[in-house]
C-alpha positions as CSV (number, residue, x, y, z in Angstrom):
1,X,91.9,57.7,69.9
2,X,89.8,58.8,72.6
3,X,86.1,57.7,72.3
4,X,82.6,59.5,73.3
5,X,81.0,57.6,76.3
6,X,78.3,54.8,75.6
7,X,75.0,55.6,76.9
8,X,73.1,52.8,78.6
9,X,69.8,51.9,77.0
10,X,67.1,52.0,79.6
11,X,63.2,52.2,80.2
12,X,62.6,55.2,82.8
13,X,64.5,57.3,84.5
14,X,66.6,56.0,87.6
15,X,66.2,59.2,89.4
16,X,62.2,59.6,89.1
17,X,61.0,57.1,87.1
18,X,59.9,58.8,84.6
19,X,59.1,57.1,80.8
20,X,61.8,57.8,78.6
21,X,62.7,57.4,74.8
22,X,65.4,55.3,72.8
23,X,68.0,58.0,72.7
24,X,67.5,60.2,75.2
25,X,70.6,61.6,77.1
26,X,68.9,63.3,79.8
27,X,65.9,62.7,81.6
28,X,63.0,65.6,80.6
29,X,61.8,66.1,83.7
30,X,64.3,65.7,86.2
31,X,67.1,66.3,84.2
32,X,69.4,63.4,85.3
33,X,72.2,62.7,83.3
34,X,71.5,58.9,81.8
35,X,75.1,59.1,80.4
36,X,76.4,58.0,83.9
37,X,73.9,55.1,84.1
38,X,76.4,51.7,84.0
39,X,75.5,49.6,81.1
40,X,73.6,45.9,82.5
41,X,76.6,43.4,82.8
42,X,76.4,40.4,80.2
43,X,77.9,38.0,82.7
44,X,78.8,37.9,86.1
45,X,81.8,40.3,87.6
46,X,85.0,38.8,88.9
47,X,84.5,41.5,91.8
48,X,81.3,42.6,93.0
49,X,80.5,45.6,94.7
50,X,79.2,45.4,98.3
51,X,80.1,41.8,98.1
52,X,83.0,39.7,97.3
53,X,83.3,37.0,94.2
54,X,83.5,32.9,95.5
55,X,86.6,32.1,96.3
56,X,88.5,35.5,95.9
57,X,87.5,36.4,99.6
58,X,85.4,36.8,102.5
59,X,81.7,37.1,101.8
60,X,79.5,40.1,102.6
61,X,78.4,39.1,105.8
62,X,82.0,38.7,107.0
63,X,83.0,42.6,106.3
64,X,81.6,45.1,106.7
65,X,81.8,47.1,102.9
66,X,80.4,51.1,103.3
67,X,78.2,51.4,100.9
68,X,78.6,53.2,97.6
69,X,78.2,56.5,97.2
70,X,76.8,56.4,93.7
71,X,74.2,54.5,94.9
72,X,70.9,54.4,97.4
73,X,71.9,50.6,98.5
74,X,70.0,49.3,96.5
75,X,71.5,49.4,93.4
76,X,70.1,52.3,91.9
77,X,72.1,55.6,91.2
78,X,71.3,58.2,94.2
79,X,69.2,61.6,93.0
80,X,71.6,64.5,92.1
81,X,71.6,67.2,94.0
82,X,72.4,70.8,93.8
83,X,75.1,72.2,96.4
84,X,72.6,74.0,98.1
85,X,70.2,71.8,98.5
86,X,72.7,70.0,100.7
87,X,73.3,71.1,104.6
88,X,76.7,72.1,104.9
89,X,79.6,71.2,107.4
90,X,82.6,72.2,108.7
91,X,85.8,70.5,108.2
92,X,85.3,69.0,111.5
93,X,82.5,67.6,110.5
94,X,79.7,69.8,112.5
95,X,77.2,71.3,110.8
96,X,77.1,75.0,109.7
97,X,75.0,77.6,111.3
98,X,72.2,78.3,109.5
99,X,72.1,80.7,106.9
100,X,68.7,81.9,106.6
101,X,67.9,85.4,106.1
102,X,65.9,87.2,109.0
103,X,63.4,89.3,107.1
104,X,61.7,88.0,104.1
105,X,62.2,90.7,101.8
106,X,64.8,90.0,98.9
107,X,67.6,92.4,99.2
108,X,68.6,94.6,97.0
109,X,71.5,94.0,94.4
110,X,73.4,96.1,91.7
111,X,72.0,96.6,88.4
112,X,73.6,93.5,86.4
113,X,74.9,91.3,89.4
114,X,73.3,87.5,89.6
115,X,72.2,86.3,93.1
116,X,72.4,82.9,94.4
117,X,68.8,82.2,93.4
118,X,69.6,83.1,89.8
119,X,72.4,81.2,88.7
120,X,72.0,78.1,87.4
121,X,75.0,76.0,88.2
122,X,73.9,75.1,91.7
123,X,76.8,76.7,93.0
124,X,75.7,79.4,95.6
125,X,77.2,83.2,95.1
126,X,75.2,84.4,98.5
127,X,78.8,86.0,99.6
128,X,78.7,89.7,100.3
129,X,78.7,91.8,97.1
130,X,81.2,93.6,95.8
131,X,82.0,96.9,94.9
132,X,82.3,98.1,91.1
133,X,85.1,100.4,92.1
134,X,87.9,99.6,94.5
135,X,89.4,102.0,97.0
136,X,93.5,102.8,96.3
137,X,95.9,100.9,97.6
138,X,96.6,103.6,100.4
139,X,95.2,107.6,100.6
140,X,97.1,109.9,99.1
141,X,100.0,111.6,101.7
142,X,98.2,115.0,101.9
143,X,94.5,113.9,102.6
144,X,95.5,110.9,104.8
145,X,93.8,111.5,108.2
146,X,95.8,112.2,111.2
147,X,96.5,109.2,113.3
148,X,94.2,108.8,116.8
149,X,95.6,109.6,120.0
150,X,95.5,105.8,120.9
151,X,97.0,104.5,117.8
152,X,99.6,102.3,118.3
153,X,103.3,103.5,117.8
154,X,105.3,102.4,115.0
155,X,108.2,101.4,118.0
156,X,111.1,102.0,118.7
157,X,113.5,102.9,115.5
158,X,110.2,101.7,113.3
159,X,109.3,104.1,110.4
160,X,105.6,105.7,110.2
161,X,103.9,104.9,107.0
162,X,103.5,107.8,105.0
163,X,100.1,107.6,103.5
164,X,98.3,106.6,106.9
165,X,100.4,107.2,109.0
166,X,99.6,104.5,111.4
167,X,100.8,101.6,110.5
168,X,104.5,100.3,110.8
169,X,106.4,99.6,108.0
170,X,108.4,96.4,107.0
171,X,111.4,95.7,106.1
172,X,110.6,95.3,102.8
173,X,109.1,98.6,102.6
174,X,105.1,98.4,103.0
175,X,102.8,99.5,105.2
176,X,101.7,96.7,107.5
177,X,98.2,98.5,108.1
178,X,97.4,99.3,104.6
179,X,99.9,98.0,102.3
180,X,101.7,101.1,101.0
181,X,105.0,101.5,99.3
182,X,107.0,103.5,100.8
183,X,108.9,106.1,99.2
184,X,112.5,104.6,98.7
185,X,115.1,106.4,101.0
186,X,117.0,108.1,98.1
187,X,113.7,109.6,96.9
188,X,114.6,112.8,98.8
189,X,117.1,113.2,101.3
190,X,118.3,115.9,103.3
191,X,121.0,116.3,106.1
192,X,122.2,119.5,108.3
193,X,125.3,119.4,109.9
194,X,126.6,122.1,111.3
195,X,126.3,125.4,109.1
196,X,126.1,123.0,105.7
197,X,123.0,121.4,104.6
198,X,122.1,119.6,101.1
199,X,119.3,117.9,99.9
200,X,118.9,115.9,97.0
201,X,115.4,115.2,95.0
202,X,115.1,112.2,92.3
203,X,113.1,115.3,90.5
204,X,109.8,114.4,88.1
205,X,111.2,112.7,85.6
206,X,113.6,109.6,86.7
207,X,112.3,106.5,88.0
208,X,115.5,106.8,90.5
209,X,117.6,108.9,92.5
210,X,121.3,108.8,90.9
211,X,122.9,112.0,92.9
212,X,124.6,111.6,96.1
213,X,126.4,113.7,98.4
214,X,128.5,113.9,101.6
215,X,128.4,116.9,104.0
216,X,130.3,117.8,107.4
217,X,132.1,120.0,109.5
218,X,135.6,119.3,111.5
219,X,138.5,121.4,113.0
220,X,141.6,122.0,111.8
221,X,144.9,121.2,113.9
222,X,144.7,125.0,114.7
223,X,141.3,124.6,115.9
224,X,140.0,126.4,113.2
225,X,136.2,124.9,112.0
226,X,136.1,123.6,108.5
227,X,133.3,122.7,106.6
228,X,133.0,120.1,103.6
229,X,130.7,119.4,100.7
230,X,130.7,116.6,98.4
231,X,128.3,116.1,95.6
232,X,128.1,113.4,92.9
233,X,126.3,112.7,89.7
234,X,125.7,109.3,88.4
235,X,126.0,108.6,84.7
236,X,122.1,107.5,83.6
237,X,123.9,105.5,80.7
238,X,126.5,103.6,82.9
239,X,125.7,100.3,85.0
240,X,124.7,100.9,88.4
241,X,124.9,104.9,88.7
242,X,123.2,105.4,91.8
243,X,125.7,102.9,93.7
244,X,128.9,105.1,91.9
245,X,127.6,108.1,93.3
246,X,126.8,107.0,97.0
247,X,130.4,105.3,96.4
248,X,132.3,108.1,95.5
249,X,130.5,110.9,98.0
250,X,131.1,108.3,100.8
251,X,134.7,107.9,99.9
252,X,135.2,111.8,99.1
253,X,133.6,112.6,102.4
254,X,135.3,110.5,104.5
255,X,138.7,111.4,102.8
256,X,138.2,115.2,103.6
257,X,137.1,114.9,106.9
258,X,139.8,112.6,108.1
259,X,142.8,114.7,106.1
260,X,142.0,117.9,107.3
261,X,142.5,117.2,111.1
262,X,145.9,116.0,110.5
263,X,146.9,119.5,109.1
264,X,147.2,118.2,105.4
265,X,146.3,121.7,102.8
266,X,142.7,121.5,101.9
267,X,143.9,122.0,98.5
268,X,146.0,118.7,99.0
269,X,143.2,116.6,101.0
270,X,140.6,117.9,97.9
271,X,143.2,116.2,95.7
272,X,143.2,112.9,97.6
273,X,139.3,112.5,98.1
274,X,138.7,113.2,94.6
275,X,141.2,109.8,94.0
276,X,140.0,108.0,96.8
277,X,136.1,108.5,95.5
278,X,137.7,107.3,91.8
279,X,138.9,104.3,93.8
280,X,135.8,103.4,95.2
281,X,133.9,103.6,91.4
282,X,136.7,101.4,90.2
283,X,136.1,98.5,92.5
284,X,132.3,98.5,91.8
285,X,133.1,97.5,88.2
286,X,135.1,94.1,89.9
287,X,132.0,93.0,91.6
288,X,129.7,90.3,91.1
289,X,126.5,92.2,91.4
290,X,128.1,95.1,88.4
291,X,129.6,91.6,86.1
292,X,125.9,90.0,85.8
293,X,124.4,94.0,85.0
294,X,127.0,94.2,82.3
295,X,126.1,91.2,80.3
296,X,126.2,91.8,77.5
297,X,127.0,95.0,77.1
298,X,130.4,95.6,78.9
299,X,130.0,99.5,81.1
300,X,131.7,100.4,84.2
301,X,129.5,102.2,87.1
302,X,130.2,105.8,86.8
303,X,129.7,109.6,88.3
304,X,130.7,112.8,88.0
305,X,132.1,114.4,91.3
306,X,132.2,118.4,92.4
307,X,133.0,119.3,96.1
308,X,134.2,122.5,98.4
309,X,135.9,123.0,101.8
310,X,135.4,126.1,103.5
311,X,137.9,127.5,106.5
312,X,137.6,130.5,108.3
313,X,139.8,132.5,105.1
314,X,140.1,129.9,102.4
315,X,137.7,128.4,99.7
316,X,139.1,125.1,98.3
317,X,137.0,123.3,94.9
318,X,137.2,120.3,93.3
319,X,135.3,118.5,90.7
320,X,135.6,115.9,87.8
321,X,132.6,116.3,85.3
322,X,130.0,118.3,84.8
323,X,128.3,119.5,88.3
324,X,129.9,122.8,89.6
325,X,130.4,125.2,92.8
326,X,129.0,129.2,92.7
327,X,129.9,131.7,94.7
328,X,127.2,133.7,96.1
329,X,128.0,136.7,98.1
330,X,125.9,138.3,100.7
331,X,125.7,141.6,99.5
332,X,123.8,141.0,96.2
333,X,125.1,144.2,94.6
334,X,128.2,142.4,94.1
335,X,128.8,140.2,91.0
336,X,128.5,136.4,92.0
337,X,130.7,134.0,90.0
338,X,131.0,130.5,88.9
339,X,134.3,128.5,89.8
340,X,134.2,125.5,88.0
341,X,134.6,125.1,84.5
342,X,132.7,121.7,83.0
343,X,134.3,118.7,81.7
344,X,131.9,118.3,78.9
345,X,131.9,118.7,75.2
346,X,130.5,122.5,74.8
347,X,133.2,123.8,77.1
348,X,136.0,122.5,75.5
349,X,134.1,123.7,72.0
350,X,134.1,127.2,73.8
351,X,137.6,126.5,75.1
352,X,138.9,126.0,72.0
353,X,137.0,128.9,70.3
354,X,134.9,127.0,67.7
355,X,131.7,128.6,69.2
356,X,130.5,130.9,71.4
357,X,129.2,129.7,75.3
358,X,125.4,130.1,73.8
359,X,125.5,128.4,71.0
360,X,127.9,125.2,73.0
361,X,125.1,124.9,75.2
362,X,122.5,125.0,72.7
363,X,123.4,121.9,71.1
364,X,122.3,118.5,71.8
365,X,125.9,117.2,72.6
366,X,126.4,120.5,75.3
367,X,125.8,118.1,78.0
368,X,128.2,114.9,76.8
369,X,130.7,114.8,79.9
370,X,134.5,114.4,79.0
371,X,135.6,113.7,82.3
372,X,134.2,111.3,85.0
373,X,134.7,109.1,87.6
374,X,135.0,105.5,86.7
375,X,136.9,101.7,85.8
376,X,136.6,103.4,81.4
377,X,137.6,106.7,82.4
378,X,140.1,107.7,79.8
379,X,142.2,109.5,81.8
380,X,141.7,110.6,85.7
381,X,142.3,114.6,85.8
382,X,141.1,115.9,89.4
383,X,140.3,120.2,89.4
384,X,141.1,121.6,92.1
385,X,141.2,125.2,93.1
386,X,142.0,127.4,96.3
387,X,140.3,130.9,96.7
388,X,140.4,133.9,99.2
389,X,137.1,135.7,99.1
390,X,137.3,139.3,100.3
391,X,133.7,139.2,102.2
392,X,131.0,136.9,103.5
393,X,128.7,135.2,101.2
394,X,127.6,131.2,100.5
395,X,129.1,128.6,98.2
396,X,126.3,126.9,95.7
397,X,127.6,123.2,95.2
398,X,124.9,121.6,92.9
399,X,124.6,119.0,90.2
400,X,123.2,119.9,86.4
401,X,120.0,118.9,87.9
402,X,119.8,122.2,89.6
403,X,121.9,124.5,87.0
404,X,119.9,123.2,84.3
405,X,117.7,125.9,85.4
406,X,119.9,128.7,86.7
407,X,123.0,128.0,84.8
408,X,124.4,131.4,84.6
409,X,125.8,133.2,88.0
410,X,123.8,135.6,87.9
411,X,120.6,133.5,87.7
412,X,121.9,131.2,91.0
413,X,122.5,134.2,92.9
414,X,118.5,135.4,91.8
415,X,117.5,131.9,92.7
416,X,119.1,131.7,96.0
417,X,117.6,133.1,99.3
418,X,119.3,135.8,100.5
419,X,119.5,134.6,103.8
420,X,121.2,131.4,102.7
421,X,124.1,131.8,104.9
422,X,122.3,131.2,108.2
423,X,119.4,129.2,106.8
424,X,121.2,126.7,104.7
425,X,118.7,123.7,104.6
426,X,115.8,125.9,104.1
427,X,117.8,127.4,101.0
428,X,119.3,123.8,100.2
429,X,115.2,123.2,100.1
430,X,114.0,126.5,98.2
431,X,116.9,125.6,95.4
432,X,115.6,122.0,94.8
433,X,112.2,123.7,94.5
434,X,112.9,125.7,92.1
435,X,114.4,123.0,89.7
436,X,111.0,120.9,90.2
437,X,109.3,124.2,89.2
438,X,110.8,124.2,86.1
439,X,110.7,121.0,85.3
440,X,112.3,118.8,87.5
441,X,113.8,116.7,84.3
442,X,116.7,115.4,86.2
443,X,117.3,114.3,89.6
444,X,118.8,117.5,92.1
445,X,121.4,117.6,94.3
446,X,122.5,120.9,96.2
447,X,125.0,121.5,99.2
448,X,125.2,125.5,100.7
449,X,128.1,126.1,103.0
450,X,128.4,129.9,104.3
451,X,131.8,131.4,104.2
452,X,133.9,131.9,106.0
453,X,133.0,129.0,108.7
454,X,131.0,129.9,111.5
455,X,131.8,128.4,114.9
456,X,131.1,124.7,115.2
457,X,127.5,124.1,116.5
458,X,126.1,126.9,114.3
459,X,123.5,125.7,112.0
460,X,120.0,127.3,110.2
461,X,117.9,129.0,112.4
């Protein structure tokens, strides 16, 4: 059982002197602390201080002891002292420079802040004072200054910071001049090659971006050019969805562009990519990363998958799940159309007659997907389809995030600038737009390749 600390009876005070009274704990007019005075020893100690005891070794003279630091050297406890009554030194030892104000005036402080003089403690607060309201961690994008003409450049292959636009950014993603975070890369993405462009947004409402896509443009053993959209959704609800998507786009992508040169039917080489994306989802549930995410709830990575291929007289689609491909034609006095047909629970309840497309959509379970891309898909059924448009116009490949928003033909074709075919990133861009402006609820993906295929090389203007 712990016990309180003894106080030491004693006459006056050992810091001044002054008189004091049986009892007292403190002197009254100094203040010392009489707790800390040692009691007077009854008998001599087997060790002294500043001294040694007879016959346990050497005597005073013979060494040289330092002398105690709770004491003057004479026995009697040394005067306390507040911290700033004591000159200060470095931790070499030197002393500091001095830090007496130059003008005598006392300056000013903010209402309710203490100053050195003040406090009571003994512990001095004379550091620079602080503001009662911080500045963010970084200026916001569109008022951040324009960098100086002698700033120093972010280097070579080193990426701007976004908010001052000065500083270089690590590698972990934060300004090094004034501590940003950098927008992650699949935030908003865009990409032009030849005459197709997409972009994808992760829209206003998800903390992430879960679409993906793959765009390019080959030749065809004839010479021919070919263009080639893939775009994937990943399932919010499965484990890892943005790493299905940018799986199964990669795979798709790849699959298409290397199939088509060797003079394999873009119906065919649609077929294939759709498996090899599948492929790719599959082995993402067999790895370590996807097993510890699981736990405990056992759920395969997942996506949905929609892509085109456009020649100089053939439109090839494909798709598994929900996202889907319009047909947009140049002349807007002819009827656009849509050429996929969802794999989700209102269109098979409008397939099957038990409600009308209105009323599918209108429930909560329109947008439940019966077909996807993925290690629990029930059963892997790839769409494909070939078609031989009779004029020029531009192909609409887009996930829900986008259709959400102009889900009938009709409404695409309004939403969509009629110059899509030669501008299609600054479409791609205006279409992405126009989902934020309504809402922006999910993330948006859209590819636009004109048809037929222009020359390679062509691009937006």
């Amino acid at each position: 059982m712990s016990q309180m600390p003894q106080q030491a009876p004693v006459s006056k005070c050992p810091s001044c002197e002054e008189p004091l009274e049986p009892g007292d704990r403190f002197c009254g007019a100094c203040g010392y602390d009489l707790s800390v005075v040692p009691a007077p020893p009854e008998d001599s100690p087997t060790v002294v201080m500043n001294g040694a005891a007879p016959g346990l070794g050497p005597a005073r003279d013979e060494v040289d002891w330092p002398t105690a630091r709770d004491s003057d050297g004479q026995g009697r406890p040394a005067p306390v002292h507040a911290a700033a009554e004591l000159p200060g030194t470095d931790s070499g030892g030197s002393p500091l420079p001095s830090q007496e104000p130059s003008a005598p005036e006392e300056p000013a402080r903010e209402p309710g802040r203490e100053s050195a003089q003040e406090h009571s403690s003994g512990v001095r607060l004379d550091r620079p004072a602080e503001p009662d309201e911080y500045p963010l961690q970084a200026p916001a994008p569109r008022s951040a200054p324009e960098p100086a003409a002698a700033a120093p450049a972010a280097g070579a292959g080193g990426k701007v910071c976004v908010a001052c636009r000065a500083g270089r950014v690590d590698r972990d993603g934060y300004c090094e001049n004034c501590g940003h975070a950098q927008p992650r890369e699949r935030d908003h993405m865009e990409q032009e090659s030849g005459p197709v462009a997409a972009v994808s947004d992760r829209g206003l409402r998800h903390h992430r971006n879960e679409d993906a896509f793959s765009v390019g443009c080959t030749a065809l053993p004839d010479g021919a050019p070919a263009t080639v959209a893939i775009v994937c959704d990943g399932v919010s609800s499965a484990t890892r969805p943005d790493d299905a998507s940018l799986a199964a786009s990669r795979a798709a992508g790849e699959s298409l562009l290397g199939a088509l040169p060797r003079g394999t039917h873009p119906q065919q080489a649609m077929h294939d990519a759709i498996l090899a994306a599948s492929h790719a989802v599959n082995a993402l549930a067999a790895e370590p990363a996807t097993a510890r995410e699981q736990a405990p709830n056992q759920n395969a990575p997942a996506c949905t998958l929609v892509g085109a291929v456009v020649t100089a007289g053939l439109l090839i689609v494909g798709w598994v799940g929900d996202s889907r491909v319009y047909w947009v034609p140049a002349d807007r006095a002819t009827p656009p159309a849509r050429l996929t047909e969802d794999d989700s629970w209102a269109a098979q309840m409008v397939a099957a007659g038990l409600m009308s497309e209105a009323e599918a959509y209108a429930d909560e379970r329109a947008h439940a997907i019966t077909g996807w891309l993925g290690a629990d898909a029930y059963e892997l059924e790839p769409h494909t389809a070939s078609f031989k448009p009779d004029r020029p116009g531009v192909v609409v490949v887009c996930t829900d995030g986008l259709w959400n928003y102009a889900e009938s033909a009709q409404e695409m074709a309004e939403a969509t600038p009629l110059d899509a075919a030669v501008r299609p990133l600054h479409s791609a861009r205006v279409l992405v737009g126009h989902a934020l402006d309504g809402g922006g609820h999910d993330n948006v993906t859209v590819a636009l390749l004109p048809f037929p295929a222009p020359p390679q090389g062509a691009g937006s203007a």
